[in-house]
C-alpha positions as CSV (number, residue, x, y, z in Angstrom):
1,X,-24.0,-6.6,0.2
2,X,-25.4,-7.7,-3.3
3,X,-25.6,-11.5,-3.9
4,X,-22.3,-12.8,-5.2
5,X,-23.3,-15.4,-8.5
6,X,-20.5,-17.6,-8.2
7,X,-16.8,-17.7,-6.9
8,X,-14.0,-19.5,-8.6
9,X,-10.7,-19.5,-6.6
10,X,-7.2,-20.8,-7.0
11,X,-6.1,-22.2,-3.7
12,X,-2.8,-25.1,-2.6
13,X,-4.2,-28.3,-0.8
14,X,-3.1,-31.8,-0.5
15,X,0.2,-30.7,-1.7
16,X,-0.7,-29.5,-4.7
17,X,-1.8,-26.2,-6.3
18,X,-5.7,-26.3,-7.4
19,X,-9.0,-24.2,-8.5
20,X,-12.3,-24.5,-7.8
21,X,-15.7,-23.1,-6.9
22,X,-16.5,-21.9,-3.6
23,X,-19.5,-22.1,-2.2
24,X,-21.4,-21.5,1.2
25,X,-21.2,-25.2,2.0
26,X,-17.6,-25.4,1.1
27,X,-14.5,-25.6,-2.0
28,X,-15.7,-27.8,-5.2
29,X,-12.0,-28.6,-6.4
30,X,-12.4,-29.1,-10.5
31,X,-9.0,-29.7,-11.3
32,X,-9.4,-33.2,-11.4
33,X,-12.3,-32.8,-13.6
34,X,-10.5,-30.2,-15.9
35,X,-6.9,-30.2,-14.9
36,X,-6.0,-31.9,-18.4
37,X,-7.6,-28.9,-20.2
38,X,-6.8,-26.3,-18.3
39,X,-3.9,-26.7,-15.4
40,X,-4.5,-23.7,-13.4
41,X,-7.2,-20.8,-13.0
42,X,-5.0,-18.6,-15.7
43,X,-5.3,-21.6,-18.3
44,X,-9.2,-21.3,-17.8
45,X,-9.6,-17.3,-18.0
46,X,-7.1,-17.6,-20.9
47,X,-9.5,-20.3,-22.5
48,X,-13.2,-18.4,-22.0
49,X,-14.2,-21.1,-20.1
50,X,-14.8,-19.5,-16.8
51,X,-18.9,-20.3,-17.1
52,X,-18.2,-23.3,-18.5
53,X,-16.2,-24.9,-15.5
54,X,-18.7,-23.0,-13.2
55,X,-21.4,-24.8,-15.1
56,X,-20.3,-28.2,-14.2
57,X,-20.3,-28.2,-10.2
58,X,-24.2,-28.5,-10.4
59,X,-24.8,-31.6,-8.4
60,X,-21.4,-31.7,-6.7
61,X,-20.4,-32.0,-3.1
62,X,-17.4,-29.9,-1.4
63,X,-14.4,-31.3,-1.7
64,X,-12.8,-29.2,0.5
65,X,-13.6,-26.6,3.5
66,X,-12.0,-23.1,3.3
67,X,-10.2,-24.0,6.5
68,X,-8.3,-26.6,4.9
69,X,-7.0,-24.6,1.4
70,X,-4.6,-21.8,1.6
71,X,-5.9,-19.2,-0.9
72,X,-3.4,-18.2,-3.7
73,X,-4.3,-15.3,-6.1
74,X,-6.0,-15.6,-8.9
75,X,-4.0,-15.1,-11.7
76,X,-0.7,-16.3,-11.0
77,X,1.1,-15.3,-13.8
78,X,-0.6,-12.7,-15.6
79,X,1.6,-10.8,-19.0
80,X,0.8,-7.6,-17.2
81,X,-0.3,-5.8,-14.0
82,X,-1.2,-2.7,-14.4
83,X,-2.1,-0.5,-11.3
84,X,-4.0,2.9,-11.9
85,X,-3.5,5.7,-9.5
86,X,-5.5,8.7,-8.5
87,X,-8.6,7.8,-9.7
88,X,-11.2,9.5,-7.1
89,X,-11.8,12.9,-6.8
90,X,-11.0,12.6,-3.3
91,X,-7.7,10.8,-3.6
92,X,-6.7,13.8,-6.2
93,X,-7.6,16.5,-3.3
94,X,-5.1,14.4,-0.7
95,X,-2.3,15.9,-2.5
96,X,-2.8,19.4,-1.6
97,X,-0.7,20.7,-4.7
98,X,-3.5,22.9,-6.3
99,X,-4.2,21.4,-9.3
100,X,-7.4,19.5,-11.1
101,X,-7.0,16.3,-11.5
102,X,-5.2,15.1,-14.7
103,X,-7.1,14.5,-17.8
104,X,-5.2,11.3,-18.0
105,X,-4.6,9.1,-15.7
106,X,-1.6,7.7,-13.7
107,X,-0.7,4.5,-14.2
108,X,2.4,1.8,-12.9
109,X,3.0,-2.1,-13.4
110,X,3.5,-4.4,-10.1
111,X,4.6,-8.1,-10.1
112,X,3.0,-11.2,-9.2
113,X,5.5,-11.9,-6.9
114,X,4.6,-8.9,-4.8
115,X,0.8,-10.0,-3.6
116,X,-0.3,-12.9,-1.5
117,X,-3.8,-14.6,-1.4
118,X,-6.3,-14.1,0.7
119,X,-6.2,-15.2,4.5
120,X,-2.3,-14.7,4.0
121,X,-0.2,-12.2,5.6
122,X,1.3,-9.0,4.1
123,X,5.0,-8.5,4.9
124,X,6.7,-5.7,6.5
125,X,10.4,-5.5,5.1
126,X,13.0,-4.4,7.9
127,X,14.2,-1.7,5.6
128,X,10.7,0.4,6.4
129,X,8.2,0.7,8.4
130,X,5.7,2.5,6.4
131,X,3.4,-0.5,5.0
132,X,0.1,1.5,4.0
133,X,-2.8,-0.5,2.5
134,X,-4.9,0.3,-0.9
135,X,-8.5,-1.1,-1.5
136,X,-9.2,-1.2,-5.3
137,X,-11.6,-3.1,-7.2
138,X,-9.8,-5.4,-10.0
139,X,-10.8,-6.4,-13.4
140,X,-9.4,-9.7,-15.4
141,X,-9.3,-9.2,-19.0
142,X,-11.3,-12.1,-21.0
143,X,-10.6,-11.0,-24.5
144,X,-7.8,-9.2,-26.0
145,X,-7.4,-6.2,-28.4
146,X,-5.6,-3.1,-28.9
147,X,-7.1,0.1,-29.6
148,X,-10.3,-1.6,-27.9
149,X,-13.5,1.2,-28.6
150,X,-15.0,2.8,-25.1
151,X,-18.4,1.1,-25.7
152,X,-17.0,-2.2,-26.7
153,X,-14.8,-2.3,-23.1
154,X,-17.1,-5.0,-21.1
155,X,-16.8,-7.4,-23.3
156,X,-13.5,-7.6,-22.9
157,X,-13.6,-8.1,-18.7
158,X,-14.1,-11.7,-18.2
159,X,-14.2,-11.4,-14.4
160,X,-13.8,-9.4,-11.0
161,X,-12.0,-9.6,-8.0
162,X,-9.9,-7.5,-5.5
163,X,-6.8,-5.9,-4.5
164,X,-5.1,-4.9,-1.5
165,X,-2.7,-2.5,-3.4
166,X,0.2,-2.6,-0.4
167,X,2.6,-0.1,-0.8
168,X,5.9,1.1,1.3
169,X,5.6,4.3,1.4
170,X,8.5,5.9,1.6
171,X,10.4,4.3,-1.1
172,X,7.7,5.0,-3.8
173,X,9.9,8.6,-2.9
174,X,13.1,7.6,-3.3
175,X,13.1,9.1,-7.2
176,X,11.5,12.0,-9.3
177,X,9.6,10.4,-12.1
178,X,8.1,7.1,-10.8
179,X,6.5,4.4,-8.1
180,X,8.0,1.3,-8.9
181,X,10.5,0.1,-6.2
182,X,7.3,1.3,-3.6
183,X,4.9,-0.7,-4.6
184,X,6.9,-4.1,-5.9
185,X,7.7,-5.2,-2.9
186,X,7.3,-8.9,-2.0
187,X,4.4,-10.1,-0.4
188,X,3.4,-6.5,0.2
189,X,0.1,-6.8,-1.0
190,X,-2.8,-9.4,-1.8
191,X,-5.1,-9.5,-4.2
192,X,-8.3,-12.1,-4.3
193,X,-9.7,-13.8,-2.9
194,X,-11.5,-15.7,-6.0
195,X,-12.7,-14.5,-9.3
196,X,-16.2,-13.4,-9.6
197,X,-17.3,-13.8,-13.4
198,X,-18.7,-10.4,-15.2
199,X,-21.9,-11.1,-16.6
200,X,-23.8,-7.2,-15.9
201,X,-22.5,-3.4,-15.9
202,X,-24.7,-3.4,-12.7
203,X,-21.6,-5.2,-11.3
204,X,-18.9,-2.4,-11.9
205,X,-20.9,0.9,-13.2
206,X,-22.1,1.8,-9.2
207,X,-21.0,-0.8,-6.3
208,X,-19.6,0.7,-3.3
209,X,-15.5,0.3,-1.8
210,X,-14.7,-0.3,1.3
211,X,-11.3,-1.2,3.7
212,X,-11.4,-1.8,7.2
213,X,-8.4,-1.5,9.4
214,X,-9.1,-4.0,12.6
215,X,-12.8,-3.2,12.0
216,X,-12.4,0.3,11.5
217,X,-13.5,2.1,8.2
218,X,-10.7,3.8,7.1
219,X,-11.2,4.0,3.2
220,X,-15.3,3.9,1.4
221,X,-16.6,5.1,-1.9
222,X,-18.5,4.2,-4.8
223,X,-17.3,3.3,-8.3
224,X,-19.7,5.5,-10.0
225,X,-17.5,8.6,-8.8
226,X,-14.4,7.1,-10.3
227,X,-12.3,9.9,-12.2
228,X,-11.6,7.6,-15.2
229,X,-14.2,4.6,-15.0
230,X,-13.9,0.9,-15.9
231,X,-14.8,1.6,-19.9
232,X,-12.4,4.3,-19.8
233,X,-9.5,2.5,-18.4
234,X,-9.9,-0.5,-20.7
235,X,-9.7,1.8,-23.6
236,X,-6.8,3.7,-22.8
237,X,-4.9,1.2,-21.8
238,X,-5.2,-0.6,-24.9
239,X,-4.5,2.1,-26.7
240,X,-0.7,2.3,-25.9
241,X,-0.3,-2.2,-25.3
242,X,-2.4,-4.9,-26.7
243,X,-4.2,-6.8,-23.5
244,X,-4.5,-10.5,-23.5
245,X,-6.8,-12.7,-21.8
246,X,-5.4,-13.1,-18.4
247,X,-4.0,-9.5,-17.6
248,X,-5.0,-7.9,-14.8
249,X,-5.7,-4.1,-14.3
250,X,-5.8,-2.4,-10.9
251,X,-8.5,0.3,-11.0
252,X,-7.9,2.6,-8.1
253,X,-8.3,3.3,-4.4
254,X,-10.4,5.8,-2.3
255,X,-9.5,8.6,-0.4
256,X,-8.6,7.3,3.6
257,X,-5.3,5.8,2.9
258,X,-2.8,5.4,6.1
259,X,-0.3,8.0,4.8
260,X,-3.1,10.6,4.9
261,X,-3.3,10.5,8.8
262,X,-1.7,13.1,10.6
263,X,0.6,11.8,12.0
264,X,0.4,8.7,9.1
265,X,-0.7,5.4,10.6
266,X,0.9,2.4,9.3
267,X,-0.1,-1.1,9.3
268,X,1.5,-2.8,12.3
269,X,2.2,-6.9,12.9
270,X,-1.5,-8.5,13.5
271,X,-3.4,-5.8,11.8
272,X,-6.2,-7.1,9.7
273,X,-7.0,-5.4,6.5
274,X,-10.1,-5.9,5.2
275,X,-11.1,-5.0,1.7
276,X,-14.6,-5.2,0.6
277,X,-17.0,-4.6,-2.6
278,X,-20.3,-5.2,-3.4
279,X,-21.2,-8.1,-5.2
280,X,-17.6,-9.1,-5.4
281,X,-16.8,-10.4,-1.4
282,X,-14.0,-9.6,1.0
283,X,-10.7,-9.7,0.2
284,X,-8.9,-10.1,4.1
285,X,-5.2,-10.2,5.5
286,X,-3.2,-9.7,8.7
287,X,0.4,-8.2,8.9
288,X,3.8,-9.7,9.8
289,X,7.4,-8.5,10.0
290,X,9.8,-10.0,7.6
């Protein structure tokens, strides 16, 4: 597992909702220090000043331990979440339909509403029981633009983290032509749990992808085989909308998801999902009905 630099999450304690760096010792809480600039983790990716409130823990004792917080996910009200699909050569092959995969890629939007933090459970709705699971690494966008040029893409991420892309399965088939009512459901996935600031490509060209179902590898692979990499995406995307600091852009899972079982195994009550990247952490939640 490469180092992680520094972790800055949004968490709930004391009856209030917070952000702060995370450390091995424990949670620095900075809101007091910067909540009049900057009210919530959003406010500081939105202002650049993600190194800056990082900066100003040197010296500082834990405020908090991670026992005591309840995670909440990073960007709580991003403009736009946008989720791409089929993006390893892999996950193209799953659908056994013949064909290459697209020179474009898939893409759909999801809703805040519809991930929890990490440490938090996903919910199964009564109306299906085929929850599935999706580990994808996650980018944060620092800097806006449109039309934004391939080799001008990093400086645009302002920081990492990770998504548990939770989708119920058999309603992403309940039309022809799109994903949506699958894939928005509420509290169906999680995403977290803290941002980790991008500062190198070394961070996103080549780090390997990993979820765990109770301990069990079930999905693995490495960014650098990525159909449509993290340059690519950035560039597209901003072709066709302008991104503003804050959005967030799901980048894709690997091959191993539960629907490509035979039979399919879906996530039952007191499963623990466990995503993982280098260099980025561990992004873990259990499973309860609704």
């Amino acid at each position: 597992m490469k180092d992680i630099p520094a972790r800055i999450a949004a968490f709930h304690a004391d009856g209030a909702d917070r952000y702060g760096v995370v450390t091995d010792a424990g949670v620095i809480d900075m809101t007091p220090q910067f909540g009049t600039c900057f009210a919530t983790l959003q406010d500081v990716v939105q202002a650049g000043a993600l190194e800056e409130v990082i900066a100003a823990v040197e010296g500082q004792a834990p405020t908090h331990q991670e026992a005591d917080i309840t995670y909440l996910i990073p960007v709580a009200r991003p403009e736009k979440i946008i989720c791409i699909g089929v993006n390893f050569p892999d996950r193209n092959a799953e659908y056994k339909d013949g064909q290459a995969a697209p020179g474009k890629p898939s893409m759909f939007i999801r809703f805040p509403r519809s991930f929890v933090g990490h440490g938090q459970n996903l919910i199964r709705p009564p109306e299906s029981p085929q929850l599935d699971y999706e580990g994808e690494v996650t980018i944060v966008i620092g800097k806006g633009g449109r039309r934004i040029p391939r080799e001008d893409a990093y400086d645009h991420i302002a920081a990492l983290t990770l998504c548990n892309e939770g989708t119920i399965r058999d309603w992403v088939r309940h039309a022809k032509f799109n994903v949506t009512q699958g894939k928005n459901w509420d509290r169906s996935g999680a995403m977290g749990p803290w941002l980790v600031p991008f500062r190198d490509a070394a961070q996103l060209d080549d780090i390997q992808l990993t979820t765990r179902v109770n301990g069990e590898v079930r999905q693995q692979d490495r960014t650098g085989r990525m159909l449509y990499d993290f340059r690519y995406i950035v560039n597209y995307v901003s072709t066709f909308t302008t991104l503003v600091p804050g959005d967030v852009i799901v980048c894709g899972t690997p091959t191993g998801a539960g629907a490509r079982f035979d039979p399919p195994i879906w996530l039952q009550p007191d499963d623990v999902i466990e995503v993982e990247a280098e260099g980025i952490g561990i992004l873990r939640n259990g499973v309860e009905d609704e």
